[in-house]
N, C-alpha and C positions, 0 to 999 in steps of 0.2 A: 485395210490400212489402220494402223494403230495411229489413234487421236491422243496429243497429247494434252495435258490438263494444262489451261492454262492459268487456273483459279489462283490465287495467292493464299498460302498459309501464313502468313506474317501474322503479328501482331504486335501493336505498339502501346509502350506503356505509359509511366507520369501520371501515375494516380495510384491510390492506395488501395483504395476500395472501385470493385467495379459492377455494373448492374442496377445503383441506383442512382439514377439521376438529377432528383430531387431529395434537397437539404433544409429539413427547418428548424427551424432557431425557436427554442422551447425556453418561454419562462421559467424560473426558477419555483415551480408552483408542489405544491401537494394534494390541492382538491381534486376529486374524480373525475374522470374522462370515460365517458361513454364511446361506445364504437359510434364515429361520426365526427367525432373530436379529434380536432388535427393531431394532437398528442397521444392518440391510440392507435399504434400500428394495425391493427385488424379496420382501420378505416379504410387503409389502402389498396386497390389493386394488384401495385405495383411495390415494389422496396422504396426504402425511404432512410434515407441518414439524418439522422437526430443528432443536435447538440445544447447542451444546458446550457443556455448564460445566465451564471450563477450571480445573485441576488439582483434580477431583474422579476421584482414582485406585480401583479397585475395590478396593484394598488399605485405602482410607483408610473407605469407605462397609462393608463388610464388617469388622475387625476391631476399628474404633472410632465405627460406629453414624451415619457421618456426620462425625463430630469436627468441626472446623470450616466444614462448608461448607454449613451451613443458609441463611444466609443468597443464600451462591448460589446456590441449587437456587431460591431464593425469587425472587430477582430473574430470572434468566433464564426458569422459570415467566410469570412476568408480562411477560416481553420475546413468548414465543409467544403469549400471549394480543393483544398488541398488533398483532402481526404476523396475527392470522386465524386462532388455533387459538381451536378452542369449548368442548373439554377436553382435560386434560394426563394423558401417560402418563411410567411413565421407560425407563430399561434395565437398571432392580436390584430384583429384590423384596426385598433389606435395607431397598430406600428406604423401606417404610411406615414407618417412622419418622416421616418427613416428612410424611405422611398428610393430619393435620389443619392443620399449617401453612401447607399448599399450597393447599389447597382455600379456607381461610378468606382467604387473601391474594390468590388472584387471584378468587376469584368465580366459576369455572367448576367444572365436574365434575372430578373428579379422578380417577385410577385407577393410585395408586404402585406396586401390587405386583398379582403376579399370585396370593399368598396370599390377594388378596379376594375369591378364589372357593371358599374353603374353605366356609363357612358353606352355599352353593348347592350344590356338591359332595356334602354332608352331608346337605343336604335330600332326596336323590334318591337315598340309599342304602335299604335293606331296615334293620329292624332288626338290631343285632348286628353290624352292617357299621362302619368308619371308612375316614375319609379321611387317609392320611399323604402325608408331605413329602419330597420329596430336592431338596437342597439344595446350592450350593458347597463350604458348609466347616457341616457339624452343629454343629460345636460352639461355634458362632457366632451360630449362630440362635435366639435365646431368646424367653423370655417377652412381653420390651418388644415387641420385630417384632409378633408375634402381636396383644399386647392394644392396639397401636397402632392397629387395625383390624379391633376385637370379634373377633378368631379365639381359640376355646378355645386356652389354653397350652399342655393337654396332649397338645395333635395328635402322635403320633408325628415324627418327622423323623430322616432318613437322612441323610449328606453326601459326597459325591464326595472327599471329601481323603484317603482310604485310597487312589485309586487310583494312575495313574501320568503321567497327562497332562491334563484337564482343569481342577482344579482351579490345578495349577500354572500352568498358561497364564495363565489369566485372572487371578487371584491377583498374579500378578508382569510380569500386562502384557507377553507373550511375542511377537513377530513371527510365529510358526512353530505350529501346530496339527496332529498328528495325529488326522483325524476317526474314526481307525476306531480308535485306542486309547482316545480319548475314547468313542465308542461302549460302549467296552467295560467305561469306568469308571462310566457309565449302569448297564448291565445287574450290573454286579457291586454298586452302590449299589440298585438296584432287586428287587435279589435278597435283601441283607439285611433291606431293608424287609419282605418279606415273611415273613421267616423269624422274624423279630424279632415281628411283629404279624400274624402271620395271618390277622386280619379285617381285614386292607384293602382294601376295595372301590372305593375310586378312588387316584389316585395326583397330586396338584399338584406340579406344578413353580417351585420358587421363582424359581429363574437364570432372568433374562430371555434368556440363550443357550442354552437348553437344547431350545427347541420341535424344532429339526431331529432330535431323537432322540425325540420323543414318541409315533411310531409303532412303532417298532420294543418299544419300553419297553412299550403296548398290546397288541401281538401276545404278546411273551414274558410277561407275565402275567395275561393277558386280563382287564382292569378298563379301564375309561375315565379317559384323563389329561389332566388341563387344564395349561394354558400360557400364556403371555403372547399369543399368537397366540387363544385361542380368549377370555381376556380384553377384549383391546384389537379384534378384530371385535365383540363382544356391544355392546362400549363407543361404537366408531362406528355400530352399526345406531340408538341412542338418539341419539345427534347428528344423524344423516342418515337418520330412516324410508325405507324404502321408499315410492315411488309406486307405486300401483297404477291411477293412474286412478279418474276417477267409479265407482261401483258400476253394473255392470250395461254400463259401457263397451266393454268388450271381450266380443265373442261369444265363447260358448263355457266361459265362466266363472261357472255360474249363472246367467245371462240368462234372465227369463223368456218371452223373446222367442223362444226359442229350443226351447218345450217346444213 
């Protein structure tokens, strides 16, 4: 007997671009982005739409909170959702600021910062354990960031501006990156953290530039450290499940077909 197919070939459209899921909102910057860096597509597994909001400098979103360019973070948000993003990420975890703005304006899932893993982080400690911060500029990082995105205020936090190339790069928008003196301003900021708070048992990374050092920062103080990388995968695995196929589909998988 001929089976007929019942499968649907439809498809439906209202979007521009299709495949990638996730949209992030890219300062208006020129310093280097190493693979690891939300801004370097070869970070990603998966595709990724990018959109410039232009003269949003890391100097303007770090020392004055955003200052005027809420509104552009707002609008270009809602230009990637137009264009076939399904949630928005950025390239600053200062941006939680933005938080609520973004998410309630365009309709989709949002994920400003990569400090909204503190709370997750926290859950998965022993007691007696916390989770601190290292950050671009400590003393920058306050209360608002935090309660922007329910993270207790009083999370410890460290900041890279004591050392001698990191911060300043990024800070002032630099052409030129030494990766292995940044390296080192990592470990010299990761070293205070612990000295300063000794029950820290994981370590988040605020700077969306900072994943490319996330390992090494692991190894020299052995605690597990999240990043904008281990953020923004969790965030597209909820946008794009995994297929596994019908149950039972595939031999060798539980099949009881197979016992």
């Amino acid at each position: 007997m001929e089976r007929k197919n019942t499968m649907s070939r439809r498809a439906f459209g209202g979007k521009t671009i299709y495949g990638a899921r996730v949209g992030i909102l890219m300062l208006d910057t020129a310093f280097p982005r190493a693979p690891g860096d939300t801004g370097n597509a070869d970070t990603w597994p998966f595709p990724v739409l990018y959109k410039v909001v232009k003269g949003a400098t890391a100097r303007e979103v770090v020392h004055e909170k955003g200052g005027t360019l809420r509104q552009a973070f707002l609008d270009a948000a809602a230009d990637l959702v137009r264009e076939g993003a399904d949630g928005i990420t950025t390239t600053g975890g200062f941006l939680s600021v933005f938080q609520k703005d973004l998410a309630d304006h365009v309709g989709v899932p949002v994920a400003s910062s990569s400090l909204m893993q503190i709370p997750l982080a926290q859950s998965l400690l022993p007691r007696g354990k916390r989770v601190g911060i290292l950050t671009v500029q400590g003393e920058r990082l306050g209360p608002d960031h935090l309660k922007a995105i329910d993270v207790d205020p009083t999370t410890p936090i460290v900041g890279t501006e004591k050392g001698t190339e990191l911060t300043r790069v990024l800070i002032g928008n630099e052409r030129e990156m030494d990766y292995e003196a940044a390296e080192q301003d990592m470990l010299q900021a990761g070293e205070e953290l612990m000295r300063r708070h000794p029950d820290t048992g994981a370590i988040v990374l605020e700077c969306h530039n900072m994943a490319p050092f996330s390992r090494i920062l692991a190894r020299t103080f052995r605690v597990p450290v999240y990043d904008v990388y281990t953020l923004v995968t969790w965030f597209h695995a909820g946008l794009s499940p995994r297929d596994f196929g019908p149950p039972g589909s595939r031999p060798g998988y539980g099949d009881w077909r197979e016992r």
